[in-house]
C-alpha positions as CSV (number, residue, x, y, z in Angstrom):
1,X,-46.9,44.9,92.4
2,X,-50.4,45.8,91.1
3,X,-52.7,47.5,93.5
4,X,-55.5,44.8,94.3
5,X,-58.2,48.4,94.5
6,X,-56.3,49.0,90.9
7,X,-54.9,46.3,88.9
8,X,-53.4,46.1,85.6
9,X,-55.2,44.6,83.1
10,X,-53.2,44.0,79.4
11,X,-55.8,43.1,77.8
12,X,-58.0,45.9,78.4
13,X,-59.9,46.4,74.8
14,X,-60.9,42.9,74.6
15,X,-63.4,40.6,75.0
16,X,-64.4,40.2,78.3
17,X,-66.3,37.8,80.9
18,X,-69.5,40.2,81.8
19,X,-71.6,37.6,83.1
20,X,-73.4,34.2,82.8
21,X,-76.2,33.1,81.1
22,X,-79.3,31.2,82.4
23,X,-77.6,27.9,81.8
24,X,-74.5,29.3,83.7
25,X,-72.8,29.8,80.4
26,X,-70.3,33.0,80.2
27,X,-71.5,36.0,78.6
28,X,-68.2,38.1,76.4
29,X,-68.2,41.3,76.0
30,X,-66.5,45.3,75.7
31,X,-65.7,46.5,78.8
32,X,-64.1,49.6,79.1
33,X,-61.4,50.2,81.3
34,X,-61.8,51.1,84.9
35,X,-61.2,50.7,88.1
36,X,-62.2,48.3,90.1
37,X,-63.8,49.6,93.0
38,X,-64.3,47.9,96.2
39,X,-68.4,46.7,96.3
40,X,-70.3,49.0,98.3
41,X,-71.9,48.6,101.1
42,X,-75.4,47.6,100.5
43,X,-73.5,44.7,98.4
44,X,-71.1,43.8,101.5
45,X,-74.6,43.6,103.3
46,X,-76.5,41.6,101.3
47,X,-73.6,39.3,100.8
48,X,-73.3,38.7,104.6
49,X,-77.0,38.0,104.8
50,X,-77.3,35.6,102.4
51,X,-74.1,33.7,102.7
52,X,-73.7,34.3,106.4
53,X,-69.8,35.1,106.0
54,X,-68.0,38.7,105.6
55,X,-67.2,39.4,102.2
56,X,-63.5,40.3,101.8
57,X,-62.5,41.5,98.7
58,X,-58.9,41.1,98.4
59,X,-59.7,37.6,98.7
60,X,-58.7,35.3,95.1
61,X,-55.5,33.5,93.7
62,X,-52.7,34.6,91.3
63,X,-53.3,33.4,88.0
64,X,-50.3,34.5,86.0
65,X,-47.7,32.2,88.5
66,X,-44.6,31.0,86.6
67,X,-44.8,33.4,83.6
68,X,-41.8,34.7,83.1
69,X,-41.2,38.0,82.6
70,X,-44.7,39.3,83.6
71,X,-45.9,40.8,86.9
72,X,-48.2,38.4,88.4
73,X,-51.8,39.6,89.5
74,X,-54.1,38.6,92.4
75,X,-57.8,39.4,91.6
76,X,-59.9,38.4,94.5
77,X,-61.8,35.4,94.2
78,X,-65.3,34.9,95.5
79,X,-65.5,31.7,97.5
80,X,-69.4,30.7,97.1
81,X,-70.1,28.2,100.0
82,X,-72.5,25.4,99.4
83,X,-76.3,26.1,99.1
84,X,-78.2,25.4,102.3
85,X,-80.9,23.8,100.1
86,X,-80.3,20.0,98.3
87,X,-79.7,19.5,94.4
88,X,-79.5,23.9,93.8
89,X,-76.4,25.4,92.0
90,X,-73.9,26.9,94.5
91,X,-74.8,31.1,94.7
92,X,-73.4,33.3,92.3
93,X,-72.5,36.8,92.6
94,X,-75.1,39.1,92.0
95,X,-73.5,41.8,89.8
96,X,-72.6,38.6,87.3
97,X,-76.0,38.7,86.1
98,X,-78.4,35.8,88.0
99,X,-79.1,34.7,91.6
100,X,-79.3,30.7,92.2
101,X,-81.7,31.5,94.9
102,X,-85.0,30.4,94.3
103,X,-86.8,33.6,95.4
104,X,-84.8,35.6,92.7
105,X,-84.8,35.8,89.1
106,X,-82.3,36.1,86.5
107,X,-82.0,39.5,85.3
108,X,-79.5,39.6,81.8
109,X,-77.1,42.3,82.4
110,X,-77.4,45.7,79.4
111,X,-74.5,46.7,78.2
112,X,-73.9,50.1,76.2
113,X,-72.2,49.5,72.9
114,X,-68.8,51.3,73.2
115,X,-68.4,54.8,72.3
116,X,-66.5,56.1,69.3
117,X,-62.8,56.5,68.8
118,X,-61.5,60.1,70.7
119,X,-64.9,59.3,72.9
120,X,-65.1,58.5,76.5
121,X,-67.5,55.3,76.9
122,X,-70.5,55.6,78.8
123,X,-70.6,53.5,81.7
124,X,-73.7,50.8,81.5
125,X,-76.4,51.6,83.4
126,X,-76.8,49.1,86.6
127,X,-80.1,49.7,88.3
128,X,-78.8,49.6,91.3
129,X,-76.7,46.8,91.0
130,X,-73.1,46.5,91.3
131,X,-71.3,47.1,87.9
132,X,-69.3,43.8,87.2
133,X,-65.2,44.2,87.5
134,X,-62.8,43.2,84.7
135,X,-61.4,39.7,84.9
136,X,-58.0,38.8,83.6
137,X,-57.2,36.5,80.6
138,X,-56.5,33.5,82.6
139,X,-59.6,33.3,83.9
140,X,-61.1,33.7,80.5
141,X,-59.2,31.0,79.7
142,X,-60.4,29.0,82.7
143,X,-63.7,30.3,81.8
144,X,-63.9,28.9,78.4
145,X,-62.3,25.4,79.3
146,X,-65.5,25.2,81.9
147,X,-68.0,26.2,79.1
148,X,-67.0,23.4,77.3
149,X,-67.8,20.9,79.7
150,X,-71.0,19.9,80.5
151,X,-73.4,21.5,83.6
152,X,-72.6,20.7,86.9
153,X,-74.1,17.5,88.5
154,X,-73.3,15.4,85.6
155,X,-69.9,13.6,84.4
156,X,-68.5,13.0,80.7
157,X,-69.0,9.2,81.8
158,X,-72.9,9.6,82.1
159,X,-73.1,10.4,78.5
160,X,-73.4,7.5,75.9
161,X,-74.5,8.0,72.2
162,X,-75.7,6.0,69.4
163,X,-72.4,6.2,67.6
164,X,-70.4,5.3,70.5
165,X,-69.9,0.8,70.2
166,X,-69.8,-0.5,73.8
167,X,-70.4,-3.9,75.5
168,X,-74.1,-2.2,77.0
169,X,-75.6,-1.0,73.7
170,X,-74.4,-4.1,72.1
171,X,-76.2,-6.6,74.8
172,X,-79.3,-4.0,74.4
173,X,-79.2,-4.1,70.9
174,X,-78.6,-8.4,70.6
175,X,-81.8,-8.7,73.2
176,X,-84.0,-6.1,71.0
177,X,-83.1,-8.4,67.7
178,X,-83.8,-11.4,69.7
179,X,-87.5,-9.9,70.8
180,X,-87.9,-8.5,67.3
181,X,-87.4,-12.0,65.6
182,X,-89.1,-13.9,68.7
183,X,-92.1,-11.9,68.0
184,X,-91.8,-12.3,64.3
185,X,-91.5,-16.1,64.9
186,X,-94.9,-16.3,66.6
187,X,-96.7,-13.8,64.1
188,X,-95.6,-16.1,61.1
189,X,-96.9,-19.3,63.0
190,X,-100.0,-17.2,64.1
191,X,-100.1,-16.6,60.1
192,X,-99.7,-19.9,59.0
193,X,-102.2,-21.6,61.8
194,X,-104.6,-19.0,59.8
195,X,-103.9,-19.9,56.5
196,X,-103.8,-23.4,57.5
197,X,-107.4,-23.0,58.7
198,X,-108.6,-20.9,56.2
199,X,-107.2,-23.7,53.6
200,X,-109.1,-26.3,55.7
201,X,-112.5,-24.5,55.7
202,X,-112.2,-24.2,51.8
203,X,-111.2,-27.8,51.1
204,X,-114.3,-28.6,53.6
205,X,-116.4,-26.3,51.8
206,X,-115.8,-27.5,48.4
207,X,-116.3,-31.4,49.1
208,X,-119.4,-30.7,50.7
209,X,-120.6,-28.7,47.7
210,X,-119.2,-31.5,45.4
211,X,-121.0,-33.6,47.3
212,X,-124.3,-31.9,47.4
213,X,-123.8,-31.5,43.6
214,X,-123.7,-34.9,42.9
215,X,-126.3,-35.9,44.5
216,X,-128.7,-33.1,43.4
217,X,-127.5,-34.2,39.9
218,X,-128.2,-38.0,41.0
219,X,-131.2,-37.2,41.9
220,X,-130.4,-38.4,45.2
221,X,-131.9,-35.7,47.6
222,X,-135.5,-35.6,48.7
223,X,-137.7,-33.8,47.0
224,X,-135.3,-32.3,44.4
225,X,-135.1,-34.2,41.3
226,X,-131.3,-33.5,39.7
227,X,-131.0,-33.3,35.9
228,X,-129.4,-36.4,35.9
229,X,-132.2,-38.8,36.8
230,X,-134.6,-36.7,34.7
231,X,-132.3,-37.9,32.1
232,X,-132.6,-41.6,33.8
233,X,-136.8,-41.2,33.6
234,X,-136.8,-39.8,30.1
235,X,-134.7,-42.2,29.1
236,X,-136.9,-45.1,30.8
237,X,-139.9,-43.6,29.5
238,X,-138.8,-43.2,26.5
239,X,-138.6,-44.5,23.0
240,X,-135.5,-47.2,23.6
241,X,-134.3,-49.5,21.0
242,X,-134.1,-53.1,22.9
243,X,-133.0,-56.3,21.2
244,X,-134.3,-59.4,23.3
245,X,-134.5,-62.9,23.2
246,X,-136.1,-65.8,25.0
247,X,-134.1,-69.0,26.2
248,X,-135.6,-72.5,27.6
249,X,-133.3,-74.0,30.0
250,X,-135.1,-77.8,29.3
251,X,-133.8,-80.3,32.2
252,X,-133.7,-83.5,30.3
253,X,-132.8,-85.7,33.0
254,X,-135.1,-84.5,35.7
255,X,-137.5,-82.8,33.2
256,X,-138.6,-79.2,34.2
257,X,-137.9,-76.1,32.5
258,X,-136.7,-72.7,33.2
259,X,-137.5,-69.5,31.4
260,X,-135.4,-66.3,30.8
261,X,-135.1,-63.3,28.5
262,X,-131.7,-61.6,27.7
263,X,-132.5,-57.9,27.0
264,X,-130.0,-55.7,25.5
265,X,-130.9,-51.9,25.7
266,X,-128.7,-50.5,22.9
267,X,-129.8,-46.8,24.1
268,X,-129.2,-46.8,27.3
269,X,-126.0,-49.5,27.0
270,X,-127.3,-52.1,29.7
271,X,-127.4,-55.5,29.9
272,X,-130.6,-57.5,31.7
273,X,-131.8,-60.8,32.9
274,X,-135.4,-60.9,33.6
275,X,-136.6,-64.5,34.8
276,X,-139.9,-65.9,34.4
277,X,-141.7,-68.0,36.9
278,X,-143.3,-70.9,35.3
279,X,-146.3,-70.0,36.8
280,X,-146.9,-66.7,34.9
281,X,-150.2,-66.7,33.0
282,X,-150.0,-66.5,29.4
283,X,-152.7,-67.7,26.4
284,X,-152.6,-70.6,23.8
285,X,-153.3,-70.0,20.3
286,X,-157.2,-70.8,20.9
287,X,-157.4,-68.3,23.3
288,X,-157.6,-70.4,26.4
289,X,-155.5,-69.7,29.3
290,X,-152.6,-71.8,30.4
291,X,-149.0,-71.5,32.6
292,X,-145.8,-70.5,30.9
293,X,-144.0,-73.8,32.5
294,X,-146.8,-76.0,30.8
295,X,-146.7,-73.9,27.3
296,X,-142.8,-74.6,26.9
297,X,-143.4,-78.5,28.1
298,X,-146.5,-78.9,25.6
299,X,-143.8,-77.2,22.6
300,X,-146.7,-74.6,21.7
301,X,-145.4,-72.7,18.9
302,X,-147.5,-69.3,20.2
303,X,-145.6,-69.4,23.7
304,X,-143.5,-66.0,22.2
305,X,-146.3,-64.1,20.9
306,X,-148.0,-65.0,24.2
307,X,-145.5,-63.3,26.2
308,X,-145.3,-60.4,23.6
309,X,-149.0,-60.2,24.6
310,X,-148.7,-60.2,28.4
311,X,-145.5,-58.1,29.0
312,X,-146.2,-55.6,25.7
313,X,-142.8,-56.8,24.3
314,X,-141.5,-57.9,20.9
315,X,-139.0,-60.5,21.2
316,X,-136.9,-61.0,18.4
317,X,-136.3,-64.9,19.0
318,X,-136.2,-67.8,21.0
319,X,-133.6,-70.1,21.9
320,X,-133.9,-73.7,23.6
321,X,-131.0,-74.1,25.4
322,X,-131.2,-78.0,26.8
323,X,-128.9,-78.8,29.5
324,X,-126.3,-80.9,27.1
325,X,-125.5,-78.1,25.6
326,X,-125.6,-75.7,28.6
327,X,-122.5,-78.3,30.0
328,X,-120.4,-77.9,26.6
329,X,-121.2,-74.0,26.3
330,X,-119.5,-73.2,30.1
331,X,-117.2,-76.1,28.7
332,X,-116.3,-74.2,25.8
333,X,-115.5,-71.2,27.6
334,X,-113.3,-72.7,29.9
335,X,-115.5,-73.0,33.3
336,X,-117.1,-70.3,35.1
337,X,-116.9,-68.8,38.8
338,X,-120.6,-68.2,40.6
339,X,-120.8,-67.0,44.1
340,X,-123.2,-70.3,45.5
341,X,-125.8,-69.9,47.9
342,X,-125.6,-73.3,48.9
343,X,-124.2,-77.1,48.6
344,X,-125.3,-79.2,46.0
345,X,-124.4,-82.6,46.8
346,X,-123.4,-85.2,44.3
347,X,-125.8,-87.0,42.4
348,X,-124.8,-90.5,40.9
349,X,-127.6,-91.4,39.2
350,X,-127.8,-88.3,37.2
351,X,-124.1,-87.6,37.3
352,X,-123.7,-84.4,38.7
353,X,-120.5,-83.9,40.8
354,X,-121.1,-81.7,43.9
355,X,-121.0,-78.1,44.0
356,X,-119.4,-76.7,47.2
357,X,-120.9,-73.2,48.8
358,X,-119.1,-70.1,48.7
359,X,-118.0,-66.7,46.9
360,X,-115.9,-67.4,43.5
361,X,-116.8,-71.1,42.8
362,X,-115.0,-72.9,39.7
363,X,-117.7,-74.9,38.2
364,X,-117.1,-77.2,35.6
365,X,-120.4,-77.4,32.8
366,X,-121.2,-80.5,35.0
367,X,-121.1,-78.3,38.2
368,X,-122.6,-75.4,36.6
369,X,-126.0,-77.2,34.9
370,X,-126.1,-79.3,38.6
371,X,-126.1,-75.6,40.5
372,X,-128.6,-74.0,38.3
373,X,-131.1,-76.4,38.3
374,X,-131.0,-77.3,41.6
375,X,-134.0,-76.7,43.6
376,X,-134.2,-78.0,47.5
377,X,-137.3,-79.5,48.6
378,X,-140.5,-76.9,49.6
379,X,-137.9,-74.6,48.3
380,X,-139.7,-71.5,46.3
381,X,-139.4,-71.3,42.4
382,X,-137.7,-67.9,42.9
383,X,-134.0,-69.4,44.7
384,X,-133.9,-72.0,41.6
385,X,-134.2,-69.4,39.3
386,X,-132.1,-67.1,40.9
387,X,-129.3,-69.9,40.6
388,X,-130.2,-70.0,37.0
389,X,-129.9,-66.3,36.3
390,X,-125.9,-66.7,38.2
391,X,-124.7,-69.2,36.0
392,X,-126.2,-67.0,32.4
393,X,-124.4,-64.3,33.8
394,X,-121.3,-66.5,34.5
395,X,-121.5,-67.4,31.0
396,X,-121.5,-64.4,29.5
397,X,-119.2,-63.1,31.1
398,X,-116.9,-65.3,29.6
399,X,-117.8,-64.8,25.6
400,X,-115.8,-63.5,23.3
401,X,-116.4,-59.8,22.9
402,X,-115.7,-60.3,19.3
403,X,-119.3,-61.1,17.4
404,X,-117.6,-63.3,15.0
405,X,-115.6,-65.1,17.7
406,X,-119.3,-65.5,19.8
407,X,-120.4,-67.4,16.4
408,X,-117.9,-69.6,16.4
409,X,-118.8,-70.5,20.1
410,X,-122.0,-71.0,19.4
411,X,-121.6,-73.2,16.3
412,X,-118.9,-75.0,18.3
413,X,-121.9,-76.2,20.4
414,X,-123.8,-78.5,17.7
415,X,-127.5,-77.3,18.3
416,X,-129.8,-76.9,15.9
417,X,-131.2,-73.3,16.8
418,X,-134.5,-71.9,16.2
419,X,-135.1,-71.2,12.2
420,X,-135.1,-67.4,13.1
421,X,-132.2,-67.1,15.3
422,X,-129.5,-68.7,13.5
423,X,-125.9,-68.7,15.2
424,X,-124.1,-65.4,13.6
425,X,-127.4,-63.4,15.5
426,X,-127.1,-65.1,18.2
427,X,-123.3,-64.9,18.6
428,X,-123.5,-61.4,17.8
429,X,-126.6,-60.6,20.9
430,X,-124.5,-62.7,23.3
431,X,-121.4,-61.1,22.5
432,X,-123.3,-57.0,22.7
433,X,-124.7,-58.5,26.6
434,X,-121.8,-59.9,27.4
435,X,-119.6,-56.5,27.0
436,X,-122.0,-55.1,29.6
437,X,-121.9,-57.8,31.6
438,X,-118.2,-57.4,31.9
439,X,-118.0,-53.9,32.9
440,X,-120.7,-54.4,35.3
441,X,-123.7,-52.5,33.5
442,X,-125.9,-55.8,34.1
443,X,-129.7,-56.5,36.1
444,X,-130.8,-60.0,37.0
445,X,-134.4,-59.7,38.4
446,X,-136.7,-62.1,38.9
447,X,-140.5,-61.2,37.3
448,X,-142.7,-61.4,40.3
449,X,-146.6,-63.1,39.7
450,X,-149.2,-63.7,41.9
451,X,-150.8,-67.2,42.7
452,X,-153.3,-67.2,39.8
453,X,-150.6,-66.1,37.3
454,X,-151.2,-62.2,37.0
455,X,-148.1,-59.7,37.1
456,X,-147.6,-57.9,40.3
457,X,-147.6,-54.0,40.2
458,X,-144.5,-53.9,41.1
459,X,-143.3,-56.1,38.7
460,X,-145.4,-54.2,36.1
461,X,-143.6,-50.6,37.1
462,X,-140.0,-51.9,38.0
463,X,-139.6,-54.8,35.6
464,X,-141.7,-54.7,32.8
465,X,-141.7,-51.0,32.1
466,X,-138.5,-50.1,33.1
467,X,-136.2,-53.4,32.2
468,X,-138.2,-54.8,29.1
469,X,-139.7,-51.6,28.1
470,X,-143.3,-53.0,28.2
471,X,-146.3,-51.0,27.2
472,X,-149.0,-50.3,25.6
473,X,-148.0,-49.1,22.4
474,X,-145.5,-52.1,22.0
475,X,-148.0,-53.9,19.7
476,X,-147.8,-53.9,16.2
477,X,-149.4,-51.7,14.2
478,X,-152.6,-53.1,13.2
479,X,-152.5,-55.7,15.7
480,X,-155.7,-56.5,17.4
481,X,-155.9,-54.7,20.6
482,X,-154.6,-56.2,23.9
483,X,-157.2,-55.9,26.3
484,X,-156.5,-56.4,30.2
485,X,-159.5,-57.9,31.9
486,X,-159.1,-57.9,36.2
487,X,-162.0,-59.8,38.1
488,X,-163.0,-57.5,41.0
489,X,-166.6,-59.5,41.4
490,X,-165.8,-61.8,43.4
491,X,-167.8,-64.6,41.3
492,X,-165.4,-66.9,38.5
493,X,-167.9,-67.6,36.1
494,X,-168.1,-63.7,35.6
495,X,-164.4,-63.7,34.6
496,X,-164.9,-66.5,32.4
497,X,-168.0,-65.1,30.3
498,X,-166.2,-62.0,30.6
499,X,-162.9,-63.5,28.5
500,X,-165.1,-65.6,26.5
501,X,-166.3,-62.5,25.2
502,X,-163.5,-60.6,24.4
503,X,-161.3,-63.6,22.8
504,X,-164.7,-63.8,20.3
505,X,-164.3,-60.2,19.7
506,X,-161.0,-60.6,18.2
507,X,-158.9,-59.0,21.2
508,X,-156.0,-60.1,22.7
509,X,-156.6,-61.1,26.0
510,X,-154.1,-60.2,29.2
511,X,-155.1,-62.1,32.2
512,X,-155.0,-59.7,35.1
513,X,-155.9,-61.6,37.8
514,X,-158.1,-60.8,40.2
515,X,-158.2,-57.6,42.5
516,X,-157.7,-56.9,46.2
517,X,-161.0,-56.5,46.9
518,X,-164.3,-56.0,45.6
519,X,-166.2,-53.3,43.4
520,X,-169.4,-52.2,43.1
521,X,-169.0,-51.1,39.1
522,X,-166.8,-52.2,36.3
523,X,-164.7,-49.7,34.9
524,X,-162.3,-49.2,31.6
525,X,-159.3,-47.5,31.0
526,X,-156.9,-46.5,28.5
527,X,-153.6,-44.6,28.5
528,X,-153.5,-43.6,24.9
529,X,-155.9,-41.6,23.4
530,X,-156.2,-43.1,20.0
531,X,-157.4,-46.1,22.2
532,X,-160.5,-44.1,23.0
533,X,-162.7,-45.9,20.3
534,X,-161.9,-49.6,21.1
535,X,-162.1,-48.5,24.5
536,X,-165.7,-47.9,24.0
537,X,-166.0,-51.3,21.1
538,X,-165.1,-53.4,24.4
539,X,-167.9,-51.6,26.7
540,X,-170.4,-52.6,23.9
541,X,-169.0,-56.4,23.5
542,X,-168.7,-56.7,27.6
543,X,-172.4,-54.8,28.0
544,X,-171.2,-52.4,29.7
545,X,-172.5,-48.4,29.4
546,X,-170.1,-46.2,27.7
547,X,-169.5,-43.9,31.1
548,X,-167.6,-46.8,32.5
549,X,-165.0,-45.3,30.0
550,X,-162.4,-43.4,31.0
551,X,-158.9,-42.1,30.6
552,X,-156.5,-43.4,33.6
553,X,-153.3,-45.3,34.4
554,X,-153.7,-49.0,33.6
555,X,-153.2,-51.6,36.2
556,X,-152.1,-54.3,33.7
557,X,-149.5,-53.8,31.2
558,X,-152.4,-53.8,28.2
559,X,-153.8,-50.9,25.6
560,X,-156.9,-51.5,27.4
561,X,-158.0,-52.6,30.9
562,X,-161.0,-53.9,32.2
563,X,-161.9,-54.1,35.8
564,X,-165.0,-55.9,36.3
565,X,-167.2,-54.8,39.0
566,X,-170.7,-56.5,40.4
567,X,-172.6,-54.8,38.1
568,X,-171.2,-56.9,35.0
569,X,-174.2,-59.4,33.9
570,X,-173.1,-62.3,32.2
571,X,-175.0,-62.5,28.9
């Protein structure tokens, strides 16, 4: 039996439990041999007074049971009763190198490195403590098996890794995809609300630039003129190559007549209508004055020239289109639609079927010559020639694009033409306006006049100047001068002394009318300034002093302008 003050240790030499660490981990080391020596006193004290119990030391358990052939040994156990004090490690014994007590602090034991072979080894200095006794190899063991597991307080079970695949990590990991791509969800429609916007705001951006761009270019905006209609004034203003012509619509069964020139502006590729009221002023070949309507009834061979005089034009021909051969030309061309403005009823004496009122009429060349002479009683000139102006552009709508095909249409109809429009020219005009007409480049205005005959100056800006081109340098060269004369006295014998005088100078007189209102002195004016000299000739013929004179805008459509005031004496 081994004594329990002396036991007997085999593996004496070896690495033995000295103490624990601060993490309650055993500390191995060389121990020499020795007795183990009951604690003193001061220990057996101090262990009463903190654990409240008597320390016995024989007091521990037999690790080497049921080895065979070995002695067994009983090292005395400590038996550490729970700490007085919640969530503490239970106390350890002082001379293994820490106190659990929260007044004390762990102190790692120094140990002497053992002493050379045939030397006694030193015995490690203590400090006052109790020099720790040898434990046997089982409790090693037991030792080691407890560093290996993991501090006290906690269980194997707690302790889940990354690694480790169970049903918990698996849910947490399924609900963090799900949040992940949840989120991502809304970011990408957050994304694609912004794009969407952003898209929205460009396509917004760019249609209102567009927009403004046109319209600057269109010269649509006020106070901004766009290159485009700079291109539309200089094109109006300037040198333009126009072909024209003038046709009499004669009424033979109810007599009356209807006047119209077909312009065709070969510059600017633009078809017009421009109708003349029968009660436009123009001049005989004597010089006196006398109405359109009653020039093209009387036959006078100057009625052209006359209105080359008033509207500063040059019209290449004229063509006296009865109403027989108005009904075989829309005939020929197989009918005609006209929006109507109103009924015509039948006629039986003069054998026009009714017209009916609508858009997109079918007129036969009966209907049509009924419709555009039709004129309702106390009914203004301007709605009959309005009607008049539909049906030409009916017409020419409906002729043959081809000039030679035109011809034959126009040959077709058996009238004996002017001597200077023959029917290839005039197949060939009708055929250039109609084209326009056709793709919708095509004016129908109506020239408006005043009650004594003069042009308007609104007719002289918007029709003369912009659709015929009229001005003052459209007379020949070498022509006699056309001279304008407005009456602004008041008094009609002043006017007529006044264009008594100029026709006996050898001008070409422009009935202007009379003005608004009254003025105190005559004036003259001239656009051009290689006018400046016959400007002056017609103050001399008129008696008037040479500062009347002057460089201005002309109110009538003439080289030269005279407005005669209530100074102008009669001579």
């Amino acid at each position: 039996m081994n004594d329990p003050q002396e036991p007997y240790d085999p593996y004496a030499g070896r690495q033995q439990l000295i103490g624990y660490d601060p993490y309650g981990r055993p500390v191995y080391g060389q121990v020499p041999a020795q007795s183990v020596q009951p604690a003193p006193p001061r220990y057996e004290q101090q262990y009463e007074q903190a654990y409240g119990q008597t320390y016995d030391p024989s007091y521990g358990q037999s690790y080497d049971q049921g080895v065979p052939g070995q002695q067994q040994h009983h090292v005395p156990q400590q038996e550490y009763p729970p700490s007085p004090q919640p969530q503490t490690a239970p106390p350890q014994d002082p001379s293994y190198g820490y106190d659990t007590r929260q007044d004390r602090q762990w102190i790692p034991q120094q140990h002497a490195a053992p002493a050379a072979s045939g030397q006694a080894p030193q015995a490690p200095q203590t400090h006052g403590q109790p020099e720790p006794r040898s434990v046997p190899a089982p409790r090693r063991e037991a030792a080691a098996e407890q560093e290996q597991e993991p501090a006290p307080g906690y269980r194997t079970e707690q302790f889940a890794f990354i690694d480790q695949q169970d049903e918990e990590s698996e849910d947490v990991i399924d609900w963090l995809a799900f949040t992940e791509s949840r989120t991502e969800r809304r970011e990408e429609a957050r994304r694609r609300g912004r794009n969407r916007v952003v898209a929205l705001i460009v396509v917004l951006a760019l249609f209102v630039v567009c927009g403004l761009g046109y319209l600057w270019y269109a010269g649509k905006l006020p106070f901004l003129d766009g290159p485009g209609q700079k291109k539309a004034a200089a094109a109006a203003t300037g040198a333009q190559k126009r072909d024209m012509i003038v046709v009499h619509l004669r009424n033979t069964k109810r007599g009356g007549s209807s006047t119209a020139l077909l312009v065709d502006n070969v510059t600017a590729k633009q078809g017009s209508t421009v109708l003349l009221p029968n009660t436009l002023g123009v001049a005989k070949e004597d010089g006196t004055g006398t109405s359109l309507g009653k020039a093209v009834e009387d036959g006078s061979l100057g009625t052209r020239e006359a209105l080359d005089t008033v509207l500063g034009t040059h019209i290449g021909g004229t063509w006296r289109l009865d109403t027989p051969f108005l009904e075989r030309l829309v005939d020929l061309v197989g009918g005609i639609e006209v929006d109507t403005d109103t009924a015509v009823p039948a006629d039986d004496q003069a054998k026009a079927p009714a017209v009916g009122q609508g858009p997109k009429q079918a007129l036969t060349g009966a209907m049509a010559v009924a419709y555009a002479t039709h004129r309702a009683q106390g009914e203004p000139e301007a709605k009959q020639l309005e009607r008049t102006g539909k049906v030409l552009y009916a017409v020419l709508r409906k002729i043959p694009g081809d000039p030679k095909a035109a011809a034959t249409t126009v040959e077709s109809m058996g009238q004996i033409l002017d001597p200077g429009l023959d029917a290839q020219s005039l197949g060939a005009l009708l055929s250039r306006i109609g084209e326009h007409a056709k793709v919708g480049a095509y004016r129908t205005e109506v020239l408006s006049v005043k009650p004594d005959g003069g042009l308007t100056d609104d007719a002289n800006k918007r029709v003369v100047k912009e659709l015929l081109g009229g001005s003052f340098t459209a007379a020949q060269p070498g022509a006699a001068p056309r001279v304008g004369l407005k009456d602004a006295t008041g008094d009609e014998k002043a006017q007529v002394a006044a264009k008594a005088a100029l026709l006996n100078g050898g001008y070409a007189f422009v009935d202007g009318g009379k003005a608004d209102r009254t003025a105190p002195a005559s004036q003259i004016t001239y656009q051009d300034d290689a006018q400046r000299d016959r400007a002056v000739g017609v103050a001399k013929t008129l008696g008037l002093p040479e500062t009347a004179v002057k460089k201005a805008e002309n109110a009538v459509n003439a080289d030269i302008v005279v407005t005669l005031g209530k100074d102008y004496k009669p001579s």
